[in-house]
C-alpha positions in Angstrom: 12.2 10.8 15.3 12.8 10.7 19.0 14.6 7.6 20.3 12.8 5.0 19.3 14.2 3.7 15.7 11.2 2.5 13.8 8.8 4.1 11.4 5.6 3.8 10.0 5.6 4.5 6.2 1.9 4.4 4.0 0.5 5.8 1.7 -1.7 8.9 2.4 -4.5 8.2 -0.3 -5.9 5.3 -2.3 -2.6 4.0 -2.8 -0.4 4.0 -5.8 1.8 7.3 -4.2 4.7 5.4 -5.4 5.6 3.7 -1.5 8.2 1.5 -3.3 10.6 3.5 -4.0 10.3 5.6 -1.0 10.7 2.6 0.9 13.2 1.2 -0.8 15.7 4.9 -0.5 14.8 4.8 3.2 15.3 1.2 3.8 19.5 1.9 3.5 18.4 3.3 6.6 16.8 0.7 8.1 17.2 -2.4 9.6 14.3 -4.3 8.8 11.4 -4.1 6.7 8.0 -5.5 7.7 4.7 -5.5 5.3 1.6 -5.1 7.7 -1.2 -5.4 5.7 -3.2 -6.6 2.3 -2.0 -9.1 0.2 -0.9 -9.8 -3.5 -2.8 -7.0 -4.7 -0.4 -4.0 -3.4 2.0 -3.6 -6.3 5.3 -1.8 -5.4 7.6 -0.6 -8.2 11.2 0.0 -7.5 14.0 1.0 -10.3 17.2 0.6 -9.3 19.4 2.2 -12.1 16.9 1.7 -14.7 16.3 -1.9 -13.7 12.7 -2.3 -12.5 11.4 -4.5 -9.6 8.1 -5.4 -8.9 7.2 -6.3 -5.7 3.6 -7.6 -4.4 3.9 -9.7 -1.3 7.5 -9.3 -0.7 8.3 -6.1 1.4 11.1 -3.5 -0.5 13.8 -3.5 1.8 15.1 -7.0 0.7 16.6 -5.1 -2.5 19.1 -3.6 -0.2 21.9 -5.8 1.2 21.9 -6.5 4.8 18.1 -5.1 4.9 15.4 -8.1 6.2 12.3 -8.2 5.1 9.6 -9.0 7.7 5.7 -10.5 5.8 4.0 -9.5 9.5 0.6 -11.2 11.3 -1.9 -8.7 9.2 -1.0 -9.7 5.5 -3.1 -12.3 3.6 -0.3 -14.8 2.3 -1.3 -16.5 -1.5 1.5 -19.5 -0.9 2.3 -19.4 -4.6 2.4 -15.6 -5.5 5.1 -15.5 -2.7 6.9 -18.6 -4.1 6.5 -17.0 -7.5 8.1 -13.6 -6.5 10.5 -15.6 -4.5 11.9 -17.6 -7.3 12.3 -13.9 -9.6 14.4 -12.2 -6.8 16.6 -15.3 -6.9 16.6 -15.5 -10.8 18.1 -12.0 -10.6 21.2 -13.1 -8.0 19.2 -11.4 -5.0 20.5 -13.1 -1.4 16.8 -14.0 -0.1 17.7 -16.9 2.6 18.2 -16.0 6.0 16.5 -12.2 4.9 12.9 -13.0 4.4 10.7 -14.1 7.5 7.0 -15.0 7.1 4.9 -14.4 10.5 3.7 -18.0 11.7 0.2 -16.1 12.3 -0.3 -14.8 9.0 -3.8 -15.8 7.4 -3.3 -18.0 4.0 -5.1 -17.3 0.6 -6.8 -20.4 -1.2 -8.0 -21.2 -4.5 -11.4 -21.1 -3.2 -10.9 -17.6 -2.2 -10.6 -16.4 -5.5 -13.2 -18.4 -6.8 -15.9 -16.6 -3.9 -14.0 -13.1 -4.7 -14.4 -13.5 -8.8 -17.7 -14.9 -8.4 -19.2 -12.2 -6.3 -17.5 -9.1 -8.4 -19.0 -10.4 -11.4 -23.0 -11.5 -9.5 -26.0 -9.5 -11.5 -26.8 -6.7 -9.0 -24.4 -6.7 -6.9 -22.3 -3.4 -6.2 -18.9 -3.4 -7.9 -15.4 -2.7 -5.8 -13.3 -2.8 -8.3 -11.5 -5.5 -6.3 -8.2 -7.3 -7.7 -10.0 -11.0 -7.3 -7.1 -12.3 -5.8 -8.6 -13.8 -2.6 -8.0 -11.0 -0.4 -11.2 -10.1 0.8 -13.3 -13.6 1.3 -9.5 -14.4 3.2 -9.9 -11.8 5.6 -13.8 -12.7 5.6 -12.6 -16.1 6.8 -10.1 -14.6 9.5 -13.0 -13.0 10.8 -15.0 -15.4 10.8 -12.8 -17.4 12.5 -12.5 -20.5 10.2 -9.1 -19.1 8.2 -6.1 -21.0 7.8 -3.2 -19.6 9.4 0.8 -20.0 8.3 1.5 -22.4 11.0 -1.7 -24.5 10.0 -0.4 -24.8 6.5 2.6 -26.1 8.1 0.6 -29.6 9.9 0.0 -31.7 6.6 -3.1 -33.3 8.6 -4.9 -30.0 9.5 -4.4 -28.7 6.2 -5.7 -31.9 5.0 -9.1 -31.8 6.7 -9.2 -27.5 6.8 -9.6 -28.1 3.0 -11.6 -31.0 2.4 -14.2 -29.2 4.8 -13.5 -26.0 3.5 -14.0 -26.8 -0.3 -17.4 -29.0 0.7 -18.7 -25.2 2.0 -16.9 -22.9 -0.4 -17.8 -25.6 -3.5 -21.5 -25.2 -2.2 -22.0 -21.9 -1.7 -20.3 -20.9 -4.7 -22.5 -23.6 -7.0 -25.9 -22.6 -5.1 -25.4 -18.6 -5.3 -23.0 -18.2 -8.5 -23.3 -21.2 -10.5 -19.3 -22.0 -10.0 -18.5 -25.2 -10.4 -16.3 -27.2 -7.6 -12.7 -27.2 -7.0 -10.8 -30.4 -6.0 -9.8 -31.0 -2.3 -7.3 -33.4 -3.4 -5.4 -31.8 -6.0 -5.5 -28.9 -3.9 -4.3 -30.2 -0.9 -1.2 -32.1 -3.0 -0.4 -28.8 -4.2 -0.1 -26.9 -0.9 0.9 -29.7 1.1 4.1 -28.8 -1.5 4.1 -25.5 -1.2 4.5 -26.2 2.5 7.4 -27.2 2.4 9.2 -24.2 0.3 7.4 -22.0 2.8 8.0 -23.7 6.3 12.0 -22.3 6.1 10.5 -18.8 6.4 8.1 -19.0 9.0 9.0 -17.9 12.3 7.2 -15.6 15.4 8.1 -12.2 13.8 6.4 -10.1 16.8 8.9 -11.8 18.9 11.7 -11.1 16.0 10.9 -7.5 15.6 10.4 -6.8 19.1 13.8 -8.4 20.2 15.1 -5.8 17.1 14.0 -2.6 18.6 15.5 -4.1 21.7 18.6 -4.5 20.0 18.8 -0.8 18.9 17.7 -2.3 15.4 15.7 0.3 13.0 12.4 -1.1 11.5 10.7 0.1 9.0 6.7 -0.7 9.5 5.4 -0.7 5.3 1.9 -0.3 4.6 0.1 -1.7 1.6 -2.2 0.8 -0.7 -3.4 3.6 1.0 -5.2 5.4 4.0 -8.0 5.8 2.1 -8.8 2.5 1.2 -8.6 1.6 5.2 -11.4 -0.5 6.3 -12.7 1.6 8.7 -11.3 5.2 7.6 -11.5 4.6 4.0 -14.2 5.8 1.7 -16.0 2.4 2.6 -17.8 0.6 0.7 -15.0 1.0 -1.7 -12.0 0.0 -0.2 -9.6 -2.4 0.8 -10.3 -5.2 3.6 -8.0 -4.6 5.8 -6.3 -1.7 8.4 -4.3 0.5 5.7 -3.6 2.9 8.4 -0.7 3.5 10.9 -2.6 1.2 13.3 -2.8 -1.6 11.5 1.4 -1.3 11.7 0.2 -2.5 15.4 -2.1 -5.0 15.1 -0.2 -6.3 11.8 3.2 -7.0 13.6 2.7 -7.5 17.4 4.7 -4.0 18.3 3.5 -1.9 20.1 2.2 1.8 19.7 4.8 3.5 22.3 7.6 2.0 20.1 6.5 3.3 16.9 9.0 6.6 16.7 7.4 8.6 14.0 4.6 8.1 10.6 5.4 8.7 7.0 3.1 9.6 4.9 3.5 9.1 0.8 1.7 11.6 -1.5 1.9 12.4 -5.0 2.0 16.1 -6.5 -1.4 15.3 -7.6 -3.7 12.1 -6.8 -4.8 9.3 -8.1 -7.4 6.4 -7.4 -8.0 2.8 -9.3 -11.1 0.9 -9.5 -14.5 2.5 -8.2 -15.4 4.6 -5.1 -16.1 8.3 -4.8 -13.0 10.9 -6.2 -13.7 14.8 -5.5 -11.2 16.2 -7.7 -11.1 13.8 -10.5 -10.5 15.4 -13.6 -12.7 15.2 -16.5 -10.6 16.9 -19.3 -7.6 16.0 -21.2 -5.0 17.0 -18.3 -5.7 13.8 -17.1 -4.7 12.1 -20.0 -1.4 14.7 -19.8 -1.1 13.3 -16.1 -1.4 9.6 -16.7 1.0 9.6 -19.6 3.6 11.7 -17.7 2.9 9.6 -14.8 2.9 6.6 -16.3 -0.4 6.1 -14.0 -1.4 1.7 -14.8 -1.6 -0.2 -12.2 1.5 -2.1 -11.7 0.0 -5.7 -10.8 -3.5 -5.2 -12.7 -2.2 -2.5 -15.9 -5.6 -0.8 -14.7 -5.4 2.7 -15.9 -5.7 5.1 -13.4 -7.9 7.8 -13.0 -6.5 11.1 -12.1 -7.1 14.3 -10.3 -5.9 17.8 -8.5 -4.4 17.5 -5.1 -7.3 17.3 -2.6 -6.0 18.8 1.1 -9.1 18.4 3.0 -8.1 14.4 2.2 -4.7 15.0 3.0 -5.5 16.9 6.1 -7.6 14.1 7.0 -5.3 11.0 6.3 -2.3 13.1 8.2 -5.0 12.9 11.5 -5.7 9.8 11.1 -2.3 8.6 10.9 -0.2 11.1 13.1 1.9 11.8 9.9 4.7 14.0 10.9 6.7 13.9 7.6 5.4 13.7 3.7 7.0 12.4 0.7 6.0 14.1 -2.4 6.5 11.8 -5.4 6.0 12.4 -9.2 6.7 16.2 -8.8 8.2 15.9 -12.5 4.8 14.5 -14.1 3.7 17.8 -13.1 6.3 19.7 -15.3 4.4 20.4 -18.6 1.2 22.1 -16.1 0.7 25.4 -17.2 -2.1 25.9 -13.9 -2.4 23.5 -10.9 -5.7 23.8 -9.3 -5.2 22.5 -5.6 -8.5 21.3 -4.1 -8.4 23.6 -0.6 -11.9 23.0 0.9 -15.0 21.8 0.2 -18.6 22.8 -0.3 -21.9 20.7 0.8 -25.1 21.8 0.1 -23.6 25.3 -0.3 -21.9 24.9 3.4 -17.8 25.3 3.4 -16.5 22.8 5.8 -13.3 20.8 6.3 -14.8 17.8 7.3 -15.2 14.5 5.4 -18.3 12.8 5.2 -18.4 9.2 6.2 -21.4 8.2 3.8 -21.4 8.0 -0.5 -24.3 10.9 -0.2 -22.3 13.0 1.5 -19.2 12.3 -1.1 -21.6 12.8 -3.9 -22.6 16.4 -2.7 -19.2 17.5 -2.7 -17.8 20.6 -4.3 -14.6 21.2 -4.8 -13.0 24.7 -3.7 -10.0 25.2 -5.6 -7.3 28.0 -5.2 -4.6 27.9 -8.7 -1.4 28.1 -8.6 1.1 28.6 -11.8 3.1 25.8 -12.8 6.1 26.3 -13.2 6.7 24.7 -16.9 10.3 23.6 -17.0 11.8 20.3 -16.2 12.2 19.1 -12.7 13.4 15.4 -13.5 16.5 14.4 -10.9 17.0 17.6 -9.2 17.6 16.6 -5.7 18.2 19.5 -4.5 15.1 22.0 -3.2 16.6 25.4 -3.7 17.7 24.2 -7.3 14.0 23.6 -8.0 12.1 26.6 -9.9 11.0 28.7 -7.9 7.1 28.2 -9.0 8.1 24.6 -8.0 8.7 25.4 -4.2 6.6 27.3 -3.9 3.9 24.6 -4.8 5.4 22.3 -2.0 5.4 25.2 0.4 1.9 25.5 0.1 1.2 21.8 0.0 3.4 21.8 3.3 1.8 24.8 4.6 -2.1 23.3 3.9 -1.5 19.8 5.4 0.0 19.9 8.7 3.0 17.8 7.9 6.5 18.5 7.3 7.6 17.5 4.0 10.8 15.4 4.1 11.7 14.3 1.0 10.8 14.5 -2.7 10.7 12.4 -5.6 11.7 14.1 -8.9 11.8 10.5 -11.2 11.1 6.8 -11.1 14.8 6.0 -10.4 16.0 5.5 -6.7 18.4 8.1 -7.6 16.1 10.5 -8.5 15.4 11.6 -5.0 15.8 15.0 -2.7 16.2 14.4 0.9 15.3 17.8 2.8 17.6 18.6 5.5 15.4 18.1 8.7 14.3 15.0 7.8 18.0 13.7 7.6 18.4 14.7 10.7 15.8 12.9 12.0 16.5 9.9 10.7 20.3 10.0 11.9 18.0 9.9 15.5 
């Protein structure tokens, strides 16, 4: 990992690769943990011998003693879903004060966000996302726009004051003329944040400066993204993705650290793939090994209980995210779900308009005109649940990840064989690296 101690880890898809608990087995490693990106909407399940967490806004690494947790610049704060997750952890005995820091420049969700976001989703004619309507997109509209409210504006009861009596006189308009939504209060909103306010304001600090003077220190920090590569708003199969930088680079515009301190990227992937809401899916299946795969795999959404749809491992995606990114290691998760496949077709290139090519099309034509190519392997048809070690996997079982390793680029470092943090095979090389 070189010397520099800090680490990019994402997901190397449309999310869902099961981050979490990959964070959350690395973060003993780690320092500090610091969210990047999204909002509320990025679910992250951890179980921690058989005890489940669900984490949204919160970043993993606060489950592990002595580990902060960092909520950086780039993420879309909803005041209440963080005082909501905040009050759980300390329901459950978790030590959150003095280990959770919200960035002062963060961007703040609003009722009337939502309100624009269902709205919209739900207009006659209007293309569906398959969003969350949470507020996340019309928050980073505003951000944009330049007319957001920021953490540290929350915090001045007189600008928050005005920011949403003017802001609901727009929203309340715009909403009413084009949707037929009718007005939220200024005044009871403003009581109710003005409170929140003050539960927030003992997080809130500079956390570029904080995680800066960390790596300075020696520290390790772990950089967490929220979904997935694919879902990035400029690399993602757009229009049907997420609105904000899901990538390694938004790790640098989403904390304040810079790109030469960043030692290494992580990439999470799944044994097979999988994708929720709407948006173009080359290798979805269409037969009943999908219903083999979500059941195995558990595959709902773990903030929306969306089912998810499923498919075959696509490399020219991987390929893809890995350049993108500058992934150097891969985590393979849910390599047990696979267990019961008697074939695994693996998705190797792709065909357009009868042309092979490697290449992924920016546009929903060309993602329409895809076909697959798809080389089989046999699967291996015993159990694989909690071995954690590789060369006590089947052999048809390394084999698959030796060809997975050998097709994307990346080393693979670790593998997940079960939901539980246990349940988890660290390859040697990538120990090493760590120790760096």
């Amino acid at each position: 990992m070189s010397q520099r101690k800090s680490a990019v880890i994402l997901g190397a898809q449309w999310g869902d690769e099961g981050k979490g608990k990959i964070v959350d087995v690395l973060s003993e490693k780690f320092d500090m943990v610091a969210r990047y990106a999204g909002g509320h909407n990025a679910g992250h399940t951890v179980i921690i011998e058989g005890k489940k967490f669900v984490l949204q806004l919160i970043p993993c690494g606060v489950l592990r003693p002595g580990c902060k947790g960092v909520i950086g610049n780039g993420v879309v704060l909803d005041p209440m879903a963080f005082l909501s997750e905040v009050k759980k952890l300390k329901d459950v005995g978790l030590p959150i004060d003095g280990q959770l820091f919200i960035s002062n420049r963060a961007q703040v969700i609003l009722p009337y966000h939502r309100m624009i976001e269902l709205a919209a989703e739900n207009a006659p004619g209007r293309t569906k996302i398959g969003t969350t309507s949470r507020g996340i997109g019309p928050a980073y509209e505003d951000k944009m726009h330049r007319s957001g409210l920021r953490v540290v504006d929350l915090l001045n009861s007189a600008l928050l004051r005005t920011h949403i009596q003017n802001a609901c006189f727009e929203k309340n308009t715009i909403a009413h003329a084009l949707f037929g939504t009718e007005p939220l209060d200024p005044k009871s909103m403003y009581e109710e944040y003005a409170r929140a306010a003050e539960q927030i304001a003992p997080f809130v600090t500079d956390t570029a400066v904080m995680l800066n003077k960390a790596i300075d220190d020696g520290q390790k920090v772990m950089f967490e993204g929220a979904q997935g590569a694919l879902l990035d708003i400029d690399h993602g199969t757009y229009p049907f993705v997420t609105s904000s930088s899901a990538t390694a680079g938004g790790a640098v515009t989403g904390t304040g650290v810079g790109p030469t301190r960043i030692g290494t990227v992580i990439g999470v992937t799944k044994a097979y793939v999988t994708r929720v809401g709407e948006g173009p899916f080359p290798t979805e299946i269409h037969d009943d090994s999908a219903d083999l795969l979500r059941a195995r795999g558990q595959e709902y959404g773990a903030v929306t209980g969306r089912p998810r749809r499923c498919g075959w491992l696509d490399l020219p995606l991987l390929r893809y995210s890995n350049m993108i990114n500058g992934t150097e290691w891969l985590v393979v998760t849910k390599m047990d779900v696979m267990d019961e496949c008697v074939d695994i077709p693996v998705c190797t290139g792709y065909k357009i308009n009868g042309q092979l090519t490697d290449v992924i099309p920016a546009d929903m034509r060309g993602y329409e005109s895809i076909v697959p190519v798809y080389t089989t392997l046999k699967g291996w048809n015993c159990s694989t649940e909690g071995i954690t070690e590789f060369e006590k996997l089947p052999q048809l079982a390394q084999d698959y990840l030796k060809f997975l390793e050998k097709e994307s680029g990346a080393k693979i470092g670790m593998v997940s064989t079960g939901p539980d943090r246990a349940q988890t095979m660290t390859l040697p090389a990538f120990a090493e690296a760590l120790k760096a």
